[in-house]
Structure formats: structure tokens, C-alpha cells
VMD Tcl script that draws the C-alpha trace (Angstrom):
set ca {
  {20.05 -2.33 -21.83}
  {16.27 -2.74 -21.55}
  {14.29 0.55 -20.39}
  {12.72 -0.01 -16.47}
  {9.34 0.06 -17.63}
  {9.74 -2.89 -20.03}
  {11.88 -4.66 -17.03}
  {8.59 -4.15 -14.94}
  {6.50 -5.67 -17.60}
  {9.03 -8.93 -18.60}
  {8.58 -9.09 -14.75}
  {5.11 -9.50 -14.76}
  {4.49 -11.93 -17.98}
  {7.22 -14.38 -15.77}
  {5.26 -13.76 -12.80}
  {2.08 -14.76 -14.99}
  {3.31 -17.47 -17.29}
  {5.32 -19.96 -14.03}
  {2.82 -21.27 -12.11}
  {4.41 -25.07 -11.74}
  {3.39 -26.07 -8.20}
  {6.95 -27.11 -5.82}
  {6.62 -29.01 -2.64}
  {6.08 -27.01 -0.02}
  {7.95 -26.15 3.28}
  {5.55 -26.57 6.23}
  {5.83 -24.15 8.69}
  {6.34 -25.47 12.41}
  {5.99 -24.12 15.90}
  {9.57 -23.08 17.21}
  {10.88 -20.43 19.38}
  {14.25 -18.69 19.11}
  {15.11 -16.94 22.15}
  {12.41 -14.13 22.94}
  {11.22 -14.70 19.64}
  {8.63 -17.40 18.56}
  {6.82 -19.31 16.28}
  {3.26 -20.19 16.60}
  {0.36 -21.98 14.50}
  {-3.04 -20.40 15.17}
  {-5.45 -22.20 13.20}
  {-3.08 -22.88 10.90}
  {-2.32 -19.14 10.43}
  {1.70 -18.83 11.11}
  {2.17 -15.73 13.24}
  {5.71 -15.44 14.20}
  {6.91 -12.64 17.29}
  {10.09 -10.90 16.80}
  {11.54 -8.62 19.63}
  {14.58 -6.20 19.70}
  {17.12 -4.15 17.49}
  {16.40 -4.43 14.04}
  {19.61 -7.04 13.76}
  {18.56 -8.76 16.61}
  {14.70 -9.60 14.59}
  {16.21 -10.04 11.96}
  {18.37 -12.54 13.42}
  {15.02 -14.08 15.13}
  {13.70 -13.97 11.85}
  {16.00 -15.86 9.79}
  {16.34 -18.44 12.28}
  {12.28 -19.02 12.34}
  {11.68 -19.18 9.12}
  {15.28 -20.78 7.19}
  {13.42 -23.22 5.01}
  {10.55 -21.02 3.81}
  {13.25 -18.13 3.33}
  {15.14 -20.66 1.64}
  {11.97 -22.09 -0.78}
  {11.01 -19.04 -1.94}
  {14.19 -17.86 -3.16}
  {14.59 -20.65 -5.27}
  {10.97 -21.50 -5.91}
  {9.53 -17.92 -6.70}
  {12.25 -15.20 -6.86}
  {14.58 -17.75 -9.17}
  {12.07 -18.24 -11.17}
  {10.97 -14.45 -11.53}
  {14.43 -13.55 -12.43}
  {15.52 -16.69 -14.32}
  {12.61 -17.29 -16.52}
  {12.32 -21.09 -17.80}
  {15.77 -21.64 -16.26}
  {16.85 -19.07 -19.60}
  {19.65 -16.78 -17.55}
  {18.75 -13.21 -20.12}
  {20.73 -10.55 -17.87}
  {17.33 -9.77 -16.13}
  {18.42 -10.59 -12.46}
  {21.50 -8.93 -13.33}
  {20.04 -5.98 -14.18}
  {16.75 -6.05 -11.86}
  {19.50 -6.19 -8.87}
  {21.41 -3.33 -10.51}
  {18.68 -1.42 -9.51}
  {17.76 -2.55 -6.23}
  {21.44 -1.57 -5.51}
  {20.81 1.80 -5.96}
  {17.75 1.89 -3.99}
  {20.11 0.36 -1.18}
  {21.41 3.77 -1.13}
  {18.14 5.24 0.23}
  {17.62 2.41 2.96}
  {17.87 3.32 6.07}
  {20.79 1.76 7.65}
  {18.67 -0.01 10.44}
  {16.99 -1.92 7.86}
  {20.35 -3.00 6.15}
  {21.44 -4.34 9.46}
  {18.12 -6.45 9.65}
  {18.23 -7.97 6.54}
  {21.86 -8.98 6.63}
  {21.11 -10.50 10.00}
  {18.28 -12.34 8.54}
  {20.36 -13.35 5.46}
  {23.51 -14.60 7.84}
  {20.73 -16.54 10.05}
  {18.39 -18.07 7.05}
  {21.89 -19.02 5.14}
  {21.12 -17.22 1.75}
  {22.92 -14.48 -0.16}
  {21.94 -11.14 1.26}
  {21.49 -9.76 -2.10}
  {18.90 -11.95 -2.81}
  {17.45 -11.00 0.32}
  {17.59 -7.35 -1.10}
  {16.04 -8.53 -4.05}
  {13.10 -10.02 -2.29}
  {12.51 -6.20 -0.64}
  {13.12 -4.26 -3.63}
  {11.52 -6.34 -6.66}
  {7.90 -5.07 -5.55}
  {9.53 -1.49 -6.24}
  {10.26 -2.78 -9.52}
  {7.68 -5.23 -11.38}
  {4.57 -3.53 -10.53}
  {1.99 -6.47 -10.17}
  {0.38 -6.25 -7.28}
  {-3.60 -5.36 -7.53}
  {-5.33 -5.19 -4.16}
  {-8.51 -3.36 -3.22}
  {-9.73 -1.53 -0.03}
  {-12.82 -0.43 1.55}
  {-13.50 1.27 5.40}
  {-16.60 2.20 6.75}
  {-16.48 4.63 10.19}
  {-18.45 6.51 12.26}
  {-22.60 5.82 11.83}
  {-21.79 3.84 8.39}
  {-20.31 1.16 10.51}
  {-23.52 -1.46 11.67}
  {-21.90 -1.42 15.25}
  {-19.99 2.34 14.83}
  {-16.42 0.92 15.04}
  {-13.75 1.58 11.85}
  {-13.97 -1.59 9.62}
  {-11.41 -2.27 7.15}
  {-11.56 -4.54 4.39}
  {-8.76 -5.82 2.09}
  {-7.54 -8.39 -0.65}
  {-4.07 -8.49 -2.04}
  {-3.53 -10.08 -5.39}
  {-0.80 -10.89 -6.88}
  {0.66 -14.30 -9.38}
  {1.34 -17.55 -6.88}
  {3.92 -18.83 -9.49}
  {1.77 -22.27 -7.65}
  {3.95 -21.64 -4.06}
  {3.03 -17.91 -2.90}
  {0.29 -18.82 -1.77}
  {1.58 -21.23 0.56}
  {3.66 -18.91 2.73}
  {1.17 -16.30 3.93}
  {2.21 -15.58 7.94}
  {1.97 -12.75 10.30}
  {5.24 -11.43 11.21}
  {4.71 -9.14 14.56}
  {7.80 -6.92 15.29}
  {8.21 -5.64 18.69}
  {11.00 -2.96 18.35}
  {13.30 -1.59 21.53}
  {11.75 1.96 19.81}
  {8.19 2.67 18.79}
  {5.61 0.11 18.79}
  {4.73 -3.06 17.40}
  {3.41 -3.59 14.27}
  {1.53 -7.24 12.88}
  {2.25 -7.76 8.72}
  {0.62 -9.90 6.74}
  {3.26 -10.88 4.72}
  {5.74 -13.51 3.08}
  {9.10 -14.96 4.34}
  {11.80 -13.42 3.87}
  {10.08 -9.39 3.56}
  {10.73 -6.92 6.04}
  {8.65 -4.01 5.17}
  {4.92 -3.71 5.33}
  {2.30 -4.32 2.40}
  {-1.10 -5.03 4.91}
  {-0.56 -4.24 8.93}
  {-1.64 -3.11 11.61}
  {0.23 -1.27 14.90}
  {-0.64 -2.35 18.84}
  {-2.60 0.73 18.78}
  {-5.12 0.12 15.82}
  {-3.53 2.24 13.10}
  {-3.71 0.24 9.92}
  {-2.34 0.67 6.72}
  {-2.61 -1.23 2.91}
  {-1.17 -0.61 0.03}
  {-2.12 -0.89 -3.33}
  {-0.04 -0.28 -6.42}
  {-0.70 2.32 -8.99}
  {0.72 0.95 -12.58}
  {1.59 4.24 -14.22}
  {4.87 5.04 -15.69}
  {7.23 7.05 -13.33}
  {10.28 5.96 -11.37}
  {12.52 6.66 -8.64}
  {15.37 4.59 -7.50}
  {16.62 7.71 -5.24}
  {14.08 6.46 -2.57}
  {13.41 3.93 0.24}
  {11.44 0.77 -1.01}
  {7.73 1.41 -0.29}
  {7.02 -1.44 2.12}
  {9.81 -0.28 4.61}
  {8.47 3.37 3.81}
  {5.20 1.65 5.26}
  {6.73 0.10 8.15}
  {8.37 2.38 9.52}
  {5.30 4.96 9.66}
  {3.34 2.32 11.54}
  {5.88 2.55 14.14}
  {6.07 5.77 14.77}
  {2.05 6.35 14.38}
  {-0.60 7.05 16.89}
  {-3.37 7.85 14.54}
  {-3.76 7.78 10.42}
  {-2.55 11.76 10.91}
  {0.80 10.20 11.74}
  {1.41 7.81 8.92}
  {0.43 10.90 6.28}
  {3.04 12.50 7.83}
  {5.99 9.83 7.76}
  {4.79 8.91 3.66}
  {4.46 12.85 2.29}
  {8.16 12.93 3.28}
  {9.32 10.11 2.12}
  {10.75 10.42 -1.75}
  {8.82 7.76 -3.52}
  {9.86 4.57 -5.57}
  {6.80 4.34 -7.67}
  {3.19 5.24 -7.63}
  {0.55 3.54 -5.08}
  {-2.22 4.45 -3.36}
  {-2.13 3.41 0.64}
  {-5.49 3.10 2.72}
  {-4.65 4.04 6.47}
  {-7.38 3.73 9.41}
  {-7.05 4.42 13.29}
  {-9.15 2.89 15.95}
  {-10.40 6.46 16.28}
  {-12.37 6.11 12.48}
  {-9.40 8.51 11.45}
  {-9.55 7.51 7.91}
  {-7.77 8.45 4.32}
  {-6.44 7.13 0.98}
  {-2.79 8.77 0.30}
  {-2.49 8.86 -3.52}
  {1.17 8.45 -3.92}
  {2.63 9.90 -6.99}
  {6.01 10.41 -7.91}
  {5.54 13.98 -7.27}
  {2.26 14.45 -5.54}
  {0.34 12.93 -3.00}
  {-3.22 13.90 -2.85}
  {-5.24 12.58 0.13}
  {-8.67 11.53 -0.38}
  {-11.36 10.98 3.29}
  {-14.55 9.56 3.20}
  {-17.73 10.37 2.28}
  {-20.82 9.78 3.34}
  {-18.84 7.19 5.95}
  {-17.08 5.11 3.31}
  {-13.91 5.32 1.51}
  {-12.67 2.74 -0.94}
  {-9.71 2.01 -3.54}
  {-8.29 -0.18 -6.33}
  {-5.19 0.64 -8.39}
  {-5.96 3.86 -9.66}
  {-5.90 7.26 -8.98}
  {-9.06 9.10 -8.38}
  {-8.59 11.81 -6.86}
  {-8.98 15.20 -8.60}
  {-5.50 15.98 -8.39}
  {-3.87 12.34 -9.93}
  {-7.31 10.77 -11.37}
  {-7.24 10.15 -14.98}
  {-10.31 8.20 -16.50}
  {-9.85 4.54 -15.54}
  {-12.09 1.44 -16.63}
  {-11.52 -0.74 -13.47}
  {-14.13 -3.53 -13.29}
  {-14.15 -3.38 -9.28}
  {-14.80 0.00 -8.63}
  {-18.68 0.37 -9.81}
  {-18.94 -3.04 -7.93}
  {-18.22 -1.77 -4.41}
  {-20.35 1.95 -5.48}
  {-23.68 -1.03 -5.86}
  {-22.89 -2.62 -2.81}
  {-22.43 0.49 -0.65}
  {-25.60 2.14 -2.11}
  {-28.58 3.79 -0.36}
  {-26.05 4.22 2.37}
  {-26.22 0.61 3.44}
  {-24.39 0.03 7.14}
  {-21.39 -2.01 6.55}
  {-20.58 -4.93 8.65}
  {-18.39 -7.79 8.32}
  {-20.59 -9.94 6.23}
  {-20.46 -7.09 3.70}
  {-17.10 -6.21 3.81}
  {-16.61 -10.22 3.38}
  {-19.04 -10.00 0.29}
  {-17.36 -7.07 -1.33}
  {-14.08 -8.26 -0.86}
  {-15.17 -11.83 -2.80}
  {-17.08 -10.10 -5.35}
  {-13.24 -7.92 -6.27}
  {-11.57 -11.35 -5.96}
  {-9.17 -12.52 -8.55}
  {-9.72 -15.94 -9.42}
  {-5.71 -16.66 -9.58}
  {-4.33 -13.66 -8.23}
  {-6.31 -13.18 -4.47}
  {-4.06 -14.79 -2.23}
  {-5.15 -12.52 0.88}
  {-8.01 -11.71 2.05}
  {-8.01 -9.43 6.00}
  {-10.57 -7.68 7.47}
  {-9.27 -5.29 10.01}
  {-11.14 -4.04 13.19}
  {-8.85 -0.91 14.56}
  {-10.62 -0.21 17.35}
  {-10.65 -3.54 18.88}
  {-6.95 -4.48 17.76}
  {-7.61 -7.38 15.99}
  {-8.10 -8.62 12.53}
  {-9.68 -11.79 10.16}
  {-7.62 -13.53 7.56}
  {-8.57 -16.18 5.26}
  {-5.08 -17.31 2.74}
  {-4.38 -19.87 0.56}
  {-5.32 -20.79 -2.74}
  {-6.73 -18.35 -5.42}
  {-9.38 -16.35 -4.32}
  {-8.72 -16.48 -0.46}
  {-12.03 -15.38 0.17}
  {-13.31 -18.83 -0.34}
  {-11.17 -19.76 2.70}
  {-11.98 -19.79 6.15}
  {-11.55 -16.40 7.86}
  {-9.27 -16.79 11.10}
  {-9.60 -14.47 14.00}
  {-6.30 -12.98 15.59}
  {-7.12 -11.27 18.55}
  {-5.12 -8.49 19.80}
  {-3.99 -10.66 22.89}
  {-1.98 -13.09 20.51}
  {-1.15 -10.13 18.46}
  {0.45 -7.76 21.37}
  {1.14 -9.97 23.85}
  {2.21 -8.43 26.71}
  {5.33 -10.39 27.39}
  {7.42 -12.36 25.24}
  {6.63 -15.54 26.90}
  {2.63 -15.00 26.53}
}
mol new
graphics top color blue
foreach p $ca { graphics top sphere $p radius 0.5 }
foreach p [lrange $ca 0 end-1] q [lrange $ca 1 end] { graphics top cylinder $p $q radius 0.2 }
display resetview
């Protein structure tokens, strides 16, 4: 039986090497009962309402064929290599079944109903939740300005998310907005199919982004990190909140997590497999890649994107969106950055240019806080 860590990296050399473009599932305007469907700009941002069943229910039903496409397209092909069946799915969902264990039943329910609804096998489903736990290739970076660093004093938070398109990833970005019977809504940038949290933000400007530490150290004896994430933007009020929900949360794998609140509340949570350490800003700014550097996790790191955002937030320059925009191009991945958001807490609301390898050359598509958090399911 292969070790995990070598599972993570066969993982990401598939992820790397399969980048044959498939035909695409265009995503249409539909509603569902409370739940809808909607094209802004092109942007897919899709309202889900309820018990966790019930959205995922909503959820499935929206989105069947791009549910169904990236199964076969991306998460086949992940775990099938070349079409070459090695015992890696096998094994990969060996382990996602004993993370099961540690999911909260509420989330089970959700993506069964979404499995039922969409028409594919719920443990590929599973898979789709768990593999991020496992293959460790997501890069990402993060930077948030508050207080008098900000050019007009309001938190500004700036993010990419990188990881391989296989040629179809790219394709599927959306904004999946649940509105739960308990706690409050919460807007993901995501992919079909996922029902925990990598980039989002709550109706109440708390927003959270993770990005994944690859050091060695496991856990299967935990919750998947993205539902981890979720579920402390639901219950949070400020970025106090979500520190709370994550330091007692037993931990999958290593990652750090930039949280903001529309108050300029701001941290990075170093995530360890033992330790968190919680770094704030300085001087007004607070950034991160995929590495620790905090003085209780750092170890010397030679990450190329690091000294670039130190130059451009020099001589305590005031950060506005045209420099968040710049630093987040200038940490682009030519093949990788398939998500590119700039958050404004304060005003609920948030920028995102997707697509093609390096988003940031995309337009940049405003989604207000009124088609966000819509008061009523029929606005």
C-alpha cells in the first residue's frame, strides 16, 4: 500500500500532467423552488435556502450537468490517470471514508441529497469534498490592508486561488450562496459539486481564504477543512469568531486561513497539525502564501511571491483596489490562477475575475451585497 504522502504527490503529477480540454457544460439560469440560478455578467451565482438536505437537494438539481462533468472530466481523471485503473481511487476513497467519520452529520445529509438530486454516486460526491484534504495542490495567496493603510479606511481583501485546470476547472467557477434555517448566509467561490468553503464571505462581512501549507503531517480523525471553514462563517460575527470555531476543530492537514471582518478585525490562523499560531497585521497590512511564518510554525521558505508583495507594500504605500489588483497579477500563476476576488467586508460585496489561467487578466465582476443577501428568496 502506498504511504499518504506519496498518494498526495501521484495526486498532484495527475493533476499536472491531464490538461486535455472536454466540452464544456454551460451553465443556465433556472430556479428550483426557493432556490435559484442566476447569470450576472456571466458570473453563475446560485441561492440555496433551508436544511442542509433541503440545499443540497436545491443544489443538485441546479447544477446536474456541471456536477455530472466534473466527475467524469476532472475527478475521473485525477483518480484514473490515462484511463490506467492503479488502486489509487480505491485507496484515495479509503481514506476519505474515514474522514466521513469526523463529518458532521448535517453535512452527510447535504451531500447525499445533492448526490440523489445531481444523479451521481454519493461517494464520489465524498470524494470531491475530501480529495483537497488529501492531494495538497492548492497555492493561493492573500493580502488585507485595514484601518489608515486602506486609501479609503475600509478592510480590503485580496486573493488568488491556484490550482491545475486539467483544461475544464476553470470553466466551472460559480458563487454558491447558502442561506441556512440556522446562522447566516455565507457566498463561496467555489466549484460544482463542493460544499465546504475555500474563498467566502458571510452576510455580515466576515471573510475567510484558505491557503494550503504542503508539509508532511496528517489527520484523517478530523472534519475536511473546507466544511471546517464553512461552518465557522456561519456561526461568525467578527474574525474573533471564526478563530474560535478553527482552534477547535482537529485538523486534516496544514493551511494557513486569512479571515477579515467589516470591522478591519484581521488575522492569518497558521494551522498545524498540532498548533495554530495566529499572526495580525502590522503596520496595517497582513499577507500570506503557502508557508508558515510565524515564529511559532515558520521554517525558512524560498517562496518567489512573498518579497514581491513586501516591494509593493513598501514605504507604507495606501492600498486600494488597483493595488490589490496589481499584487494579486504580479503572484499569478500562469496555468494554475483560476481565481482571482477582491473582497470589501465592510460594504458586503466582492470582485471576481475567473476563467482561463491567470484570472487576473479577466474582467473583474462586481457582486454587490444586494444580489449576494437578498432579502427574500424571490429578490
Amino acid at each position: 500500500m502506498l504511504p499518504v504522502s506519496r498518494i498526495g504527490r501521484l495526486i498532484f503529477s495527475a493533476l499536472v500532467v491531464l490538461c486535455t480540454a472536454a466540452q464544456a457544460a454551460e451553465f443556465e439560469e433556472a430556479t428550483h423552488g426557493p432556490a435559484s440560478l442566476k447569470l450576472i455578467h456571466g458570473v453563475p451565482v446560485i441561492h440555496l435556502y433551508g436544511t442542509h438536505a433541503e440545499m443540497g437537494e436545491q443544489y443538485g438539481a441546479l447544477l446536474k450537468p456541471q456536477i455530472k462533468f466534473l466527475i467524469k472530466q476532472y475527478l475521473d481523471r485525477v483518480l484514473t490517470p490515462a484511463g490506467i485503473k492503479i488502486g489509487l481511487r480505491k485507496f484515495v476513497l479509503k481514506l476519505s471514508r474515514e474522514m466521513e467519520k469526523s463529518i458532521p452529520k448535517h453535512y452527510i445529509q447535504e451531500m447525499k441529497a445533492l448526490a440523489k438530486s445531481a444523479e451521481v454516486e454519493y461517494e464520489d460526491v465524498l470524494l470531491v469534498n475530501t480529495v483537497f484534504d488529501i492531494k495538497r495542490a492548492i497555492f493561493c495567496t492573500a493580502v488585507v490592508a485595514v484601518g489608515d493603510r486602506s486609501a479609503d479606511k475600509q478592510p480590503i481583501f485580496g486573493r488568488n486561488l491556484d490550482f491545475p485546470t486539467l483544461g475544464v476547472a476553470h470553466k466551472y467557477s460559480c458563487v454558491v450562496v447558502y442561506h441556512p434555517k440556522k446562522g447566516r448566509a455565507v457566498a463561496s467561490v467555489t466549484f460544482p459539486g463542493m460544499v465546504g468553503v475555500l474563498s467566502g464571505m458571510n452576510d455580515v462581512g466576515v471573510v475567510a481564504a484558505v491557503m494550503e501549507v504542503h508539509l508532511r503531517g496528517w489527520q484523517l480523525a478530523a472534519t475536511p477543512y473546507a466544511m471546517v471553514f464553512r461552518t465557522a462563517l456561519t456561526n461568525a460575527s467578527v474574525t474573533a469568531d471564526v478563530l474560535q470555531t478553527i482552534k477547535k476543530r482537529a485538523r486534516t492537514s496544514t493551511n494557513n486561513l486569512m479571515i477579515c471582518d467589516a470591522h478591519g478585525h484581521a488575522a492569518c490562523a497558521e494551522l498545524g497539525i498540532r498548533t495554530v499560531a495566529v499572526r495580525r497585521p502590522k503596520n496595517g497590512v497582513i499577507y500570506s502564501t503557502n508557508h508558515f511564518t510565524s515564529k511559532e510554525l515558520g521554517i525558512p521558505w524560498l517562496c518567489w511571491r512573498l518579497p514581491r508583495i513586501k516591494k509593493a507594500l513598501k514605504d507604507g504605500r495606501k492600498v486600494d483596489e488597483e493595488l490589490v489588483r496589481k499584487i494579486l497579477s504580479d503572484c499569478a500563476f500562469n496555468s494554475l490562477t483560476m481565481q482571482s476576488i477582491v473582497f470589501r467586508p465592510a460594504s458586503g460585496q466582492f470582485w471576481l475575475a475567473a476563467g482561463e489561467p491567470p484570472a487576473t487578466k479577466h474582467k473583474f465582476v462586481l457582486l454587490t451585497k444586494s444580489v449576494l443577501f437578498p432579502k427574500k428568496p424571490d429578490q
